[in-house]
C-alpha positions in Angstrom: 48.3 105.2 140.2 51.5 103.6 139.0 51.1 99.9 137.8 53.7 97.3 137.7 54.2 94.4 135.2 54.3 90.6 135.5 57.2 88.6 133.7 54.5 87.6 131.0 53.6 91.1 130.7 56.8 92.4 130.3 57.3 89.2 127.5 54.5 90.6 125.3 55.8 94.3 125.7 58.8 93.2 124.5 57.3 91.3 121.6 55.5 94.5 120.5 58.4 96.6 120.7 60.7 94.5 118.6 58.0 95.2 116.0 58.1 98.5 116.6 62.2 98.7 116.4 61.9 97.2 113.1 59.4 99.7 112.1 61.4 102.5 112.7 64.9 100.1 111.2 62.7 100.5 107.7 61.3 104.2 108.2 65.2 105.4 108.5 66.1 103.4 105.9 63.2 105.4 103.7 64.7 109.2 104.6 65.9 110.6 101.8 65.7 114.3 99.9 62.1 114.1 98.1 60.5 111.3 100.4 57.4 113.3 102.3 56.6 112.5 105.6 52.8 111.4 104.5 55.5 108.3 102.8 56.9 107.3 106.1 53.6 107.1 107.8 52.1 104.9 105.3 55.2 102.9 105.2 55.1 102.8 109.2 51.2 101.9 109.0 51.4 99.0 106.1 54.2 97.3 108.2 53.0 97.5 111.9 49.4 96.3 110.8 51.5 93.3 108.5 52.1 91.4 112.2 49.3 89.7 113.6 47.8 92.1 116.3 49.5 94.5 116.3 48.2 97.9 115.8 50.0 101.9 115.5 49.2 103.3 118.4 49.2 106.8 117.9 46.6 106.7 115.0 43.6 107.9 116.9 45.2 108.9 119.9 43.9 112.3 121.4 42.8 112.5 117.6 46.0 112.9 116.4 45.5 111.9 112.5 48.9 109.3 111.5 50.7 106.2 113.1 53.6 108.4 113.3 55.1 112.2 114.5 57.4 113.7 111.8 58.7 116.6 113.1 61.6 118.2 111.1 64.5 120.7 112.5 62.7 123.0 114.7 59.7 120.9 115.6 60.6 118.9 118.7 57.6 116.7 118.9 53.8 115.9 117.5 54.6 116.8 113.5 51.7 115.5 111.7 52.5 113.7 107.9 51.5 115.5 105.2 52.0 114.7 101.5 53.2 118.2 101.5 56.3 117.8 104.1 59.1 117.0 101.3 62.1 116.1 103.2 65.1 118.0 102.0 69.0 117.7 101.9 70.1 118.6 105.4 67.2 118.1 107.3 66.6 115.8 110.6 63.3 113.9 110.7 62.4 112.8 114.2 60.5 110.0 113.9 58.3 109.1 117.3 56.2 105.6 116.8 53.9 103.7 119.3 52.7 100.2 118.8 49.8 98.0 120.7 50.1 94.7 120.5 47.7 92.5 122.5 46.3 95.4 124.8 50.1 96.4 125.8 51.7 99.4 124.6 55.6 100.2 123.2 56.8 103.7 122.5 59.8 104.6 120.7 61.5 107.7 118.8 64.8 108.3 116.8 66.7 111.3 114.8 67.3 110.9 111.2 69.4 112.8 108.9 68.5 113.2 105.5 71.5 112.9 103.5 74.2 114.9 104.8 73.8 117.5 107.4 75.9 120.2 109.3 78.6 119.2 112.4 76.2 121.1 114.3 73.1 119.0 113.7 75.7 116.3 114.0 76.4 116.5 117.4 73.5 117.4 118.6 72.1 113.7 117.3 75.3 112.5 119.5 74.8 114.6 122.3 70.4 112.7 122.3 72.0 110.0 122.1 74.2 110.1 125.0 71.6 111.4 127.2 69.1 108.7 126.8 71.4 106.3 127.6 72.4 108.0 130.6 69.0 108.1 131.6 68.6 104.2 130.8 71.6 103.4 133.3 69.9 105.1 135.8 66.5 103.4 135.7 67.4 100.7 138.2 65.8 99.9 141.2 66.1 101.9 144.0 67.2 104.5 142.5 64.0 107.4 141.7 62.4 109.0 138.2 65.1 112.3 139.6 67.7 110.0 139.0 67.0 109.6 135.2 66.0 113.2 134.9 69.7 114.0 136.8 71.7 112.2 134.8 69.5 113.4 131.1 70.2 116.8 132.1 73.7 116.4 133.1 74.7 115.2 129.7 72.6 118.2 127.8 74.0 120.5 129.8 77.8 119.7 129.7 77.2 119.6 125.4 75.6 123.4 126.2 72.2 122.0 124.9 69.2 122.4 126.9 65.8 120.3 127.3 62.3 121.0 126.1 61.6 121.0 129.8 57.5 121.2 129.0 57.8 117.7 127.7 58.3 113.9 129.5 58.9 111.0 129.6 56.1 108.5 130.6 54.8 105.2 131.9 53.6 103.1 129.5 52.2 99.3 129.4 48.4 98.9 129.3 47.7 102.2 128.5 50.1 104.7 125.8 50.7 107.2 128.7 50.3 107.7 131.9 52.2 108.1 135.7 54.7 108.5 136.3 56.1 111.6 134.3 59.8 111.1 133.6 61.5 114.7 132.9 64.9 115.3 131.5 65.9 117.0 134.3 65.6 116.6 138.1 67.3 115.6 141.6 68.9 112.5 142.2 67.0 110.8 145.0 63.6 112.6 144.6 60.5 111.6 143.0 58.6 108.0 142.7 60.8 105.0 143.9 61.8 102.9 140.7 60.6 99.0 141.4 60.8 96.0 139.5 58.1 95.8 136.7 57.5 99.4 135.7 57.7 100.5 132.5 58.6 103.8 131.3 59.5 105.6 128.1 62.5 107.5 128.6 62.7 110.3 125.7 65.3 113.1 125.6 64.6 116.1 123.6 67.3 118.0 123.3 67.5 121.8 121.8 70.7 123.6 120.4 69.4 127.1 121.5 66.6 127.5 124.5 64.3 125.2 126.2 61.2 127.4 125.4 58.5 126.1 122.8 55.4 126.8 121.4 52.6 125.4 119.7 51.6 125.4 116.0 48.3 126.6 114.9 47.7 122.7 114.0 47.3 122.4 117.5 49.5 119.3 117.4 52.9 120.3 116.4 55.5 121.5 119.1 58.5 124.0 118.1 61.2 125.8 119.5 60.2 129.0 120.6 63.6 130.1 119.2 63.5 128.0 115.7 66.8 126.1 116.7 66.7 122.7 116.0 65.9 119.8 118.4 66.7 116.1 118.1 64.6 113.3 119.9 65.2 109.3 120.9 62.9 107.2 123.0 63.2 103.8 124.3 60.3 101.9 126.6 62.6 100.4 129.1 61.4 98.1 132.2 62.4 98.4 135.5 64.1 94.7 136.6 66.1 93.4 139.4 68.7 92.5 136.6 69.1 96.3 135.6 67.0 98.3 132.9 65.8 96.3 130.4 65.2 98.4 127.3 62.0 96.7 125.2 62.0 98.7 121.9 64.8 96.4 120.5 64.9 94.3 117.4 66.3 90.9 118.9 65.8 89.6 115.9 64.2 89.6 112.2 60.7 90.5 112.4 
């Protein structure tokens, strides 16, 4: 069942996601060579938990173990911290946070390079980039979830990337995930009718080689199936009359 969300909803969403924008402003500004990914998440943790009511909203989840995913070069999604994961010159860190504040639920993700990296890794961070905003201009209403997916996968496939087309965007709101699915690819025009008030996380992932992927034996950690590397950014964005309103911002100092 696909819920909508009131104005006063959509008000406390948008509260909890500038928290969250902030958390991942400081994570980013944390990457560097010799940081481990076990840092970040207690980083992420201490900050998130330092606003009243607000709590990470992954920690828990499914049983995943950390507030946040740190997945590095290959891994697309669902890298679990580790004081063992020692980021290195040339990597990129995706960084995938949720937050719940006051029973609602924001979800946001970004690329980071660690020091410098390749043209390659570059523009594939670019080419992310690009797509989720596409995909953000077409959440409006009237148009459909095929039109987000259409206009995701026109980008990736114009750069010669391709999509881990296994994995989705999502509603979220009162609950971390849940219908309707939001693909990065699709058909303009098909697919649940986008109306005012739904919320949806909108989250390219974007592979230089083939879509294909596969599963750690952590049971958690997703790959290419390849080993090429894949880049990943997330917004929550509402559906409104006024256009798409993206709620993972930092309006502000937090």
């Amino acid at each position: 069942m696909i819920t909508l969300k009131s104005p006063r909803e959509l008000e406390i969403m948008a509260r909890g996601g500038a928290i969250l924008a902030a958390t991942l402003e400081r994570l980013a500004a944390e990457v560097r060579p010799g940081v481990t990914t076990k840092d970040l998440d207690a980083a992420a943790e201490a900050f998130i938990r330092s606003h009243r009511g607000a709590k990470p909203a992954f920690k828990g989840l499914y049983g995943f173990p950390a507030a946040v995913c740190t997945s590095i070069n290959e891994e697309i999604v669902h890298g679990i911290p580790s004081p063992k994961r020692v980021l290195k010159e040339g990597d990129l860190v995706k960084l995938d946070v949720g937050v719940e504040l006051d029973g609602y639920f924001t979800d946001s993700a970004i690329t980071v390079p660690v020091g410098e990296v390749d043209v390659a890794s570059q523009r594939l961070m670019a080419v992310t980039k690009e797509a989720l905003a596409a995909g953000i201009e077409a959440a409006r209403v009237g148009n459909h979830i095929g039109d987000i997916g259409a206009a995701i996968e026109a980008v990736v496939k114009a750069a010669g990337y391709t999509t881990a087309d296994d994995l989705v965007g999502h509603y979220v709101g009162s609950k971390p995930h849940g219908d309707p699915q939001v693909p990065n690819h699709g058909t303009s025009k098909r697919g649940p009718k986008l109306l005012p008030g739904l919320t949806i996380a909108i989250e390219p992932m974007v592979n230089i080689g083939k879509s294909a992927t596969r599963t750690l034996r952590d049971k958690w950690t997703i790959v290419t199936a390849d080993g090429s590397r894949s880049a990943h950014f997330e917004h929550t964005v509402a559906i409104t009359e006024a256009g798409p309103r993206i709620l993972t911002l930092q309006p502000a100092r937090v």
